[in-house]
Every structure is written in C-alpha cells, then in structure tokens.
N, C-alpha and C positions, 0 to 999 in steps of 0.2 A: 612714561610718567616720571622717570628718575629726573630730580632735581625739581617735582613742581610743589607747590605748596598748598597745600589744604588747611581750610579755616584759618587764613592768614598764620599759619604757625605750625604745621608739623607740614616738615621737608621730606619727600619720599627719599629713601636710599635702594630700597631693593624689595623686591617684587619675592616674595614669599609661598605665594599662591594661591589658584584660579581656579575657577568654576564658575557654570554658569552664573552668570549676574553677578559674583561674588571675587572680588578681590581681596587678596590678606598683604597688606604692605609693612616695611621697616621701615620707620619715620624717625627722625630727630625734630623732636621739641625747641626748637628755637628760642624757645624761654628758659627752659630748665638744662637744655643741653644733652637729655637724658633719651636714650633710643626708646621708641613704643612701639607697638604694635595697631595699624591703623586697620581694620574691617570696611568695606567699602561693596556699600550693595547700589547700582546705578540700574538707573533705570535702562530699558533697552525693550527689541522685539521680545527676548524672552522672561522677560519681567511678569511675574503674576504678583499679584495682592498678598496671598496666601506666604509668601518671602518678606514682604515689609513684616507683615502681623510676627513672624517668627523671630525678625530683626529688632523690633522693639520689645518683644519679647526678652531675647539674650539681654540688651542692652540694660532692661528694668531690674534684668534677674542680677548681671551682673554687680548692681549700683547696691543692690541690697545684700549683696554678698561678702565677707570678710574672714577671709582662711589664706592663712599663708604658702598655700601649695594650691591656687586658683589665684589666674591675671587679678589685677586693681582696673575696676573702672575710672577712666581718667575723666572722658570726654563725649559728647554726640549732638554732631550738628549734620545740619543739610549743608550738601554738596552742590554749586550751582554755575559749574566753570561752562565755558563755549563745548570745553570735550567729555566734559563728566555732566549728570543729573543723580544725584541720587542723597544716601544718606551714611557719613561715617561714625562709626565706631571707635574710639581711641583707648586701648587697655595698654596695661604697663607689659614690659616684654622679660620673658625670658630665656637666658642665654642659655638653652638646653636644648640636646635633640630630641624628636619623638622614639618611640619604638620601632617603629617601622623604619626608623632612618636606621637606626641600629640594625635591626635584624636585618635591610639590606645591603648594610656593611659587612657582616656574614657572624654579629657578634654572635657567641651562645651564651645562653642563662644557664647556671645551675640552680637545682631543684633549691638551694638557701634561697639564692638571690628571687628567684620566683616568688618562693612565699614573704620574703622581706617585701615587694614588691605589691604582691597580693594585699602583704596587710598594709601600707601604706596608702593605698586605693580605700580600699574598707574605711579604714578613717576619714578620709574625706568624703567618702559617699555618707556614712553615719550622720557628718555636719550634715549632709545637703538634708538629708532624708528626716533629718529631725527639725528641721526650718518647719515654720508654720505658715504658711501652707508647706508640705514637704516640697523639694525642689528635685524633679526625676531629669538627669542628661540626658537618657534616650541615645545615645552618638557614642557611647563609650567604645575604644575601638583603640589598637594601637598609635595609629596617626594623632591620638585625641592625649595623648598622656607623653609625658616630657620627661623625660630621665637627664638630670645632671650627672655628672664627673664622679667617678667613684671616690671614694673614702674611707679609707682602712679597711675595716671588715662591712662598711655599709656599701650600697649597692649603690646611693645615691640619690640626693632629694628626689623625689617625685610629686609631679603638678598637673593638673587635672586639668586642660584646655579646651573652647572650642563648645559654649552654650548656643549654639545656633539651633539647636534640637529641643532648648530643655523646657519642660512642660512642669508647670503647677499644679495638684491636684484642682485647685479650683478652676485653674484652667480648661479644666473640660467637663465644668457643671456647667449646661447649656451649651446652646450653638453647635457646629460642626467642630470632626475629631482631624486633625493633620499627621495623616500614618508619614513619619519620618525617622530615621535611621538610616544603617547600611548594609546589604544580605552578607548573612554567615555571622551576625554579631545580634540581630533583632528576633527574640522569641519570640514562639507563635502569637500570643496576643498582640504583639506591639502590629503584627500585620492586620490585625485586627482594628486597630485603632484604639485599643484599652491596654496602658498601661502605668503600669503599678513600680512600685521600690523595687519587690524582687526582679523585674525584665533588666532593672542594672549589672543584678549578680548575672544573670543569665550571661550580657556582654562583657563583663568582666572576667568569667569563667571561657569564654572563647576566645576573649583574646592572650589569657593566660595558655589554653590549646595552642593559639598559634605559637606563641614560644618556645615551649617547648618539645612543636614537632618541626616547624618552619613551614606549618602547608598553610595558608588559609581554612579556616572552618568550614566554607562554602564547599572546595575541593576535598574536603577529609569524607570517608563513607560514611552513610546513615543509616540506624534500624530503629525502625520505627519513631525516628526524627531524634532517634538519640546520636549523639558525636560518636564515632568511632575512633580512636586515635591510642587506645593503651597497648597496641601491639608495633607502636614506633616509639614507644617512649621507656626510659628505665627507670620512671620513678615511683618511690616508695607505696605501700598499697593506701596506707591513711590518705596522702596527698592524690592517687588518682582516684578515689571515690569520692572526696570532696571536691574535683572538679566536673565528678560526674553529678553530684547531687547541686551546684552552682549551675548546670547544664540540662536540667530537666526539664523535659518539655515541658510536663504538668505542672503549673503552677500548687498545686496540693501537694507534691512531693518534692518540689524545692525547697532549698534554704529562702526561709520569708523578710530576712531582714539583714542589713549588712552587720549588725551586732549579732546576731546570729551565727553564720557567716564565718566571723572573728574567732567567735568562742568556739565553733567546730574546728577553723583552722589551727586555733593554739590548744582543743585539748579532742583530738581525735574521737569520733564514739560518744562526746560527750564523757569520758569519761577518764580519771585519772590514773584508770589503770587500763593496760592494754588486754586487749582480750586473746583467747589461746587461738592462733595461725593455723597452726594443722592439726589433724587429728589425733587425741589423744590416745595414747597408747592403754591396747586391749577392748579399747571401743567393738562392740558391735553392729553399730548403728550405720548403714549403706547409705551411701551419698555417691549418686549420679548425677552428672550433667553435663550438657552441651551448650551452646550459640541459642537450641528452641527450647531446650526443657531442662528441669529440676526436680530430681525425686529421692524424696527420702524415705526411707523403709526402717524404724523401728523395729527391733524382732522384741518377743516377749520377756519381761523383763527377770520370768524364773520365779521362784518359790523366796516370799518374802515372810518373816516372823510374823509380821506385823499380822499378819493376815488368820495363825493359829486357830483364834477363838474365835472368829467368822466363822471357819470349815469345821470346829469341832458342834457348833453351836446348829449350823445344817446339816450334821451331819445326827445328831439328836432328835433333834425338830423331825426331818423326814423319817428317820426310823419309828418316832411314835405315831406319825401321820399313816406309815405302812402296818405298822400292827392292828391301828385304830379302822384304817380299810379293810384290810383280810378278817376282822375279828367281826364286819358290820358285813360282808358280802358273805361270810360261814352262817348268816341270819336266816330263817327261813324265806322262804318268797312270799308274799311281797315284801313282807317288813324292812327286807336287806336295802331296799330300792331308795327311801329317804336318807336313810343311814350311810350309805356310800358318798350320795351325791350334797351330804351334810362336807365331806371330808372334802371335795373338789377346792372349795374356796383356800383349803389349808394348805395344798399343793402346790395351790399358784405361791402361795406367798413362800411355802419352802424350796422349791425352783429358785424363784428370786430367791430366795437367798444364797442357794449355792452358786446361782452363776455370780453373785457378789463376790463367791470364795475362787470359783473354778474361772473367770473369765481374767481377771490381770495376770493366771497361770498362762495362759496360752491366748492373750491377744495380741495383734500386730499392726500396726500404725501406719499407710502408707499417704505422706504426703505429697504430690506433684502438682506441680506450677510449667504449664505453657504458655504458648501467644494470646491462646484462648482462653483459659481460664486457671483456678487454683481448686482442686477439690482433696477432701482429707475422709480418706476410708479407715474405720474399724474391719477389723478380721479377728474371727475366736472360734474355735473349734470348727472348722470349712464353712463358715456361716459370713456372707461381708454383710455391712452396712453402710450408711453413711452418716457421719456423726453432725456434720456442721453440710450444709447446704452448697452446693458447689457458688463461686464467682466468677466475674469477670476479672480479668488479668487486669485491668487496667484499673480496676478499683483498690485493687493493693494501696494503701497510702500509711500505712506506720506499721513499722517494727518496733515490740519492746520490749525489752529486758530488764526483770526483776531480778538481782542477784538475792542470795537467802539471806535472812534478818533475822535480826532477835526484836521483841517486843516485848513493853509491858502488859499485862493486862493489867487495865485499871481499878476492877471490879474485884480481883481474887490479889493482886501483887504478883505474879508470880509470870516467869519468862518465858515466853512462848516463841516456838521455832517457828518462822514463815518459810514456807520453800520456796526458792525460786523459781522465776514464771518466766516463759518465753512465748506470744504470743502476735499473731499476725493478724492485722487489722485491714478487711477488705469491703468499704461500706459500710456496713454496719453488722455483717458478719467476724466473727470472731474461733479464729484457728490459734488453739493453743496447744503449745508442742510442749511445755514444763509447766507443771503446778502440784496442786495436792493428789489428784488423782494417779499421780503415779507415772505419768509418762516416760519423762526424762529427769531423774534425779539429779545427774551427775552434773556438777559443774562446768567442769573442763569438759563436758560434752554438750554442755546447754551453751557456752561462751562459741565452741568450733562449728555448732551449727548455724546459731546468731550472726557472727560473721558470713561463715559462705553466702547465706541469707541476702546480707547486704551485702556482700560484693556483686551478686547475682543481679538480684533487682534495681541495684542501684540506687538505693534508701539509706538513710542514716537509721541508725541503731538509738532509738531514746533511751534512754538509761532514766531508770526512776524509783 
C-alpha cells in the first residue's frame, strides 16, 4: 500500500499497524503537507458489523472531542479502490512513542516519573469523564498512551490514543453491550459488559503495574483477583496502596472517580498529614498477621480516674441493697419472703452498675479479619461475647478515621472534647475500634492501627 492514495489526498508512507480488519497507516496530506495518522477498517471475510458500529463510534467520539494530549479528528470517508473496501479514519499524528515501545526498549520509570505520568493520565480521563454524555476509553493500556521526549525534570508530554473501544454512557441505554478491551488491563465488570468511569482507573492502575514491575498484569499472581506485584517493586507504601486501591476488583472499594484518583495521589490518606508507620512506642495493643489473616488483641486498658464515682457510687448502692436484704430475710417467715424478693429488682440494677465500673478494668478486645469473614469479641472477667455481629470479608468497604476535635456547644458556649473514632464499615455492620467508650484512646495508636488496616485490606483510610 505505500505510495497509494486515499480519498484522492492522503499518500500512504508507512504501515504502523494491523489487526484484524484494521490497519493504522502514516499518511502525507497532500494538501497541507503535514503527516496524519490514517485508520482503515476494510471490509474482508472477517469483517462483522459490530467493528463498523465501533468505528463510527471512534470516529463521532473523536470529532466531538478537543484536548490537546488526544489526536484532532481531520477526516472520514469511504474507501472504494479495486484492493481496498472499507472505511477511513484520518486523525492528526503524533511524533511520540507508546509505552510499550518504551518498556520494550528496556526503558525504566522511576516512582516520580510514574506518578508525573499517572497524573497526566487522570487529567485527561477527568476531560473525557466529565463530557456529557461521559466518554469511557475502555482500551487504556500501554500501547494506548504516547510519551514524548523528556524535558528537564518532566517526564514528557503525554497523549491518550486509540478510541476504537470508547463507549458513551448512553451508548448502552438500549440494545446490546460490546464486551471489548484487552485481558490484564479490563476489570471484572467490563467482562461483564457494564462499564463505568472507574473500570478506566482499573486499566490505568495495571498498566502503571506494568511499569513498574515489567511483567504484564495478566502474568503477575492473583488472590482473590487482586494484582500481586508489591513484593517485586520498591516503591513507597502511599504510592503502592493507591495502585492497590486503583486495582480493586470491587467496584465499591475502588477509587470512583479520576478527580478522586488525583486527590488521593497528590494527598495520600486523604489527608495532610501522614499517619504514624510503626508501632508506637510502649503500646500494648497485639498486632498479628499474615497473607490469610489479621488480629488484633486490645488488652484492658487499667484503672482510669474517670471511672472513681462510678465504683464509689456501686459500691454504696450495693452495700444498702445488702443491709436492706439481710435486714428483710432476719423477718420472720413468711413476712421475710415479699420483702427479700421487693430488693431483687435493686440488684439487677446494682450489678449493672458495677460491671459499669468493674468491666473497662478488665475487658479485652479481640478483633480478626480472614478470607471468610471479620468478627470483634468482648472478653471481661473469663466471660466472651460478641459485641457487633460477625461479616462477610468481602463486605468490608470503608475505613474511617476521626482524629480528636474541639467543638463548640451551641447551647451552653462552651468547648467540648470529641475523641477520636476509628471505625470499620462492613455492610451495614459497624466495628469500632476508638471512640468514647474507651477502647482506644491513644492516638499514635489509633493512626498505627488505621494504617496496617489499610495496608491489609487494601482500602483507603477516609479521613473525616
């Protein structure tokens, strides 16, 4: 095909690349002088319908589109030679290589350049995802993104190539769904045939994986359909949990949105301060775990002031409730028999009271997370229970973290201490590990547990 002409006016020069039914050619414009990029889907034995509809697709999507790190729609006519049928596509070209050309020139990213990278992507998905109708690529993939020439400390423009995939939300109100993408880079919905904004972060977050281990996604291990890949990489722990959370099977526990996305990658945690890494020093609080499981053991948090005139107040209470019984059973018989069982009702309530006093002395807290589920035991005097209903592991979907506040009351003026909350959300189940009750006061131990948390389950931390 080099040297022939299409649509009287773009001159093939070089053959880019193939696939079925699908040719990508370098054209000179003949009018303008200027090299383009020609698309060329012919018809042939393996020509289906379901390729035209995707091609006029691209074609619409890209005419309505205007970002300067995505081709210019130039052109699109029918193609009607003795050796061609079909129909081309004409976009403007860019003199840049993909990633893939890169990585198998043996280039390496450093963990800057990645997230320089990262966000330069984000940006452009933001455009597509905030078009009305949103505009999803579905194809994101190294091959798909074009990196220019570095420049100083930038990494180098980045260009978002290659809508042959890309779907309109209204595009699939009615009619049938076209499952398309490439395996290792399409979450589980997209196999599905429903997909959404976040299944870009999905292939955005794998093919940042490939980067920075050189494997493909598809070849990397998987548990429970999550990427494995942090035990070939050396990068910092903020940056491989948010490619874990860009990476999540579950659409409920992914990042929802590429502004989203951003704002985790430029303020880790959500938050502007980092939280404490290891354990704080003189903590008592056990922290086990492996590859299946996560358990933490609270031990009792000891004799607190606060608690004083609780134990002096049952400890009162039951002493006249004991005088008030021995003074009513010393009764003659029967008379004694009313009189004793008058005082029962007052024992329940002094009981309760002392375990009000005697139970934060000596309770213990153990919370464990397996494959199978997340359950959170009380223990007090050799007595367990269970406080919150056990779950499903897989219902886990927010971690949150309240650091302590000051407040006004409105009512009185006057500033009230809130304590910090750390609290696991599984369904509609609620495990909380800090708040007023007393659990975990400590900060620096409510921040070291918050973390392993999400490094574990592989959740962002809300900050709120």
């Amino acid at each position: 095909m080099i040297g022939e002409i299409l649509g009287d006016r773009y001159e093939i020069q070089q053959l880019l690349g193939k696939k079925a039914g699908r040719r990508t050619l370098l054209a000179r414009d003949q009018v303008t002088g200027e090299l383009v990029v020609v698309k060329l889907l012919s018809f042939g034995s393996d020509f289906e319908w379901d390729d035209l509809k995707l091609f006029e697709r691209e074609a619409q999507t890209l005419k309505s589109l205007s970002h300067p790190s995505i081709p210019s729609y130039l052109d699109y006519f029918e193609v009607n030679l003795p050796t061609i049928k079909g129909f081309a596509l004409v976009q403007s070209y860019i003199p840049a290589q993909t990633l893939e050309q890169y990585l198998q020139s043996g280039r390496i990213f450093t963990e800057a350049e990645v997230k320089q990278l990262a966000k330069a992507v984000l940006e452009i998905l933001i455009y597509l995802h905030q078009l009305h109708p949103p505009v999803i690529h579905r194809d994101l993939k190294p091959s798909n993104i074009l990196l220019g020439e570095r420049s100083g400390n930038s990494i180098g423009q980045v260009y978002l190539v290659d809508f042959g995939s890309v779907q309109t939300i209204l595009a699939t109100e009615g009619g049938t769904r076209t499952v398309v993408g490439t395996y290792g880079y399409m979450p589980q919905e997209q196999f599905g045939g429903r997909t959404v904004a976040a299944s870009d972060l999905y292939s955005l977050g794998a093919t940042l994986i490939y980067l920075v281990t050189g494997i493909h996604p598809a070849d990397l291990p998987q548990k429970d359909f999550h990427i494995q890949f942090e035990h070939l990489t050396n990068l910092s722990p903020s940056l491989t949990n948010w490619l874990k959370w860009m990476t999540q099977p579950s659409l409920e526990k992914r990042l929802s949105s590429a502004s989203e996305a951003l704002t985790a990658l430029n303020q880790p945690l959500h938050s502007n301060t980092a939280l404490t890494i290891g354990k704080p020093a003189g903590s008592k609080i056990q922290l086990t775990k492996n590859s299946d499981s996560l358990e933490i053991i609270i031990p009792p948090g000891g004799f607190d002031p606060s608690i004083i005139l609780t134990g002096l107040f049952a400890i009162a209470w039951n002493s006249f409730i004991l005088f008030w019984t021995i003074g009513a059973l010393m009764a003659p018989f029967p008379i004694n028999i009313p009189f004793a069982l008058f005082s029962l009702p007052f024992w329940g309530a002094g009981l309760f009271i002392m375990s009000k006093f005697l139970f934060p002395l000596f309770r213990r807290i153990r919370l464990r997370i397996d494959s199978q589920e997340i359950t959170f035991i009380n223990e007090s005097l050799g007595f367990e229970f269970d406080r919150t209903y056990p779950s499903p592991r897989q219902h886990i979907r927010k971690l949150v973290y309240v650091p302590k506040r000051f407040e006004i009351d409105f009512k009185t003026g006057n500033t009230v201490y809130i304590m910090p909350q750390l609290v696991i959300w599984a369904g509609v189940h609620k495990y909380q590990l800090a708040g007023s009750d007393g659990i975990i006061t400590s900060d620096p131990e409510i921040e070291w547990i918050a973390q392993e948390l999400s490094d574990w389950l592989g959740i962002p931390i809300t900050r709120e």
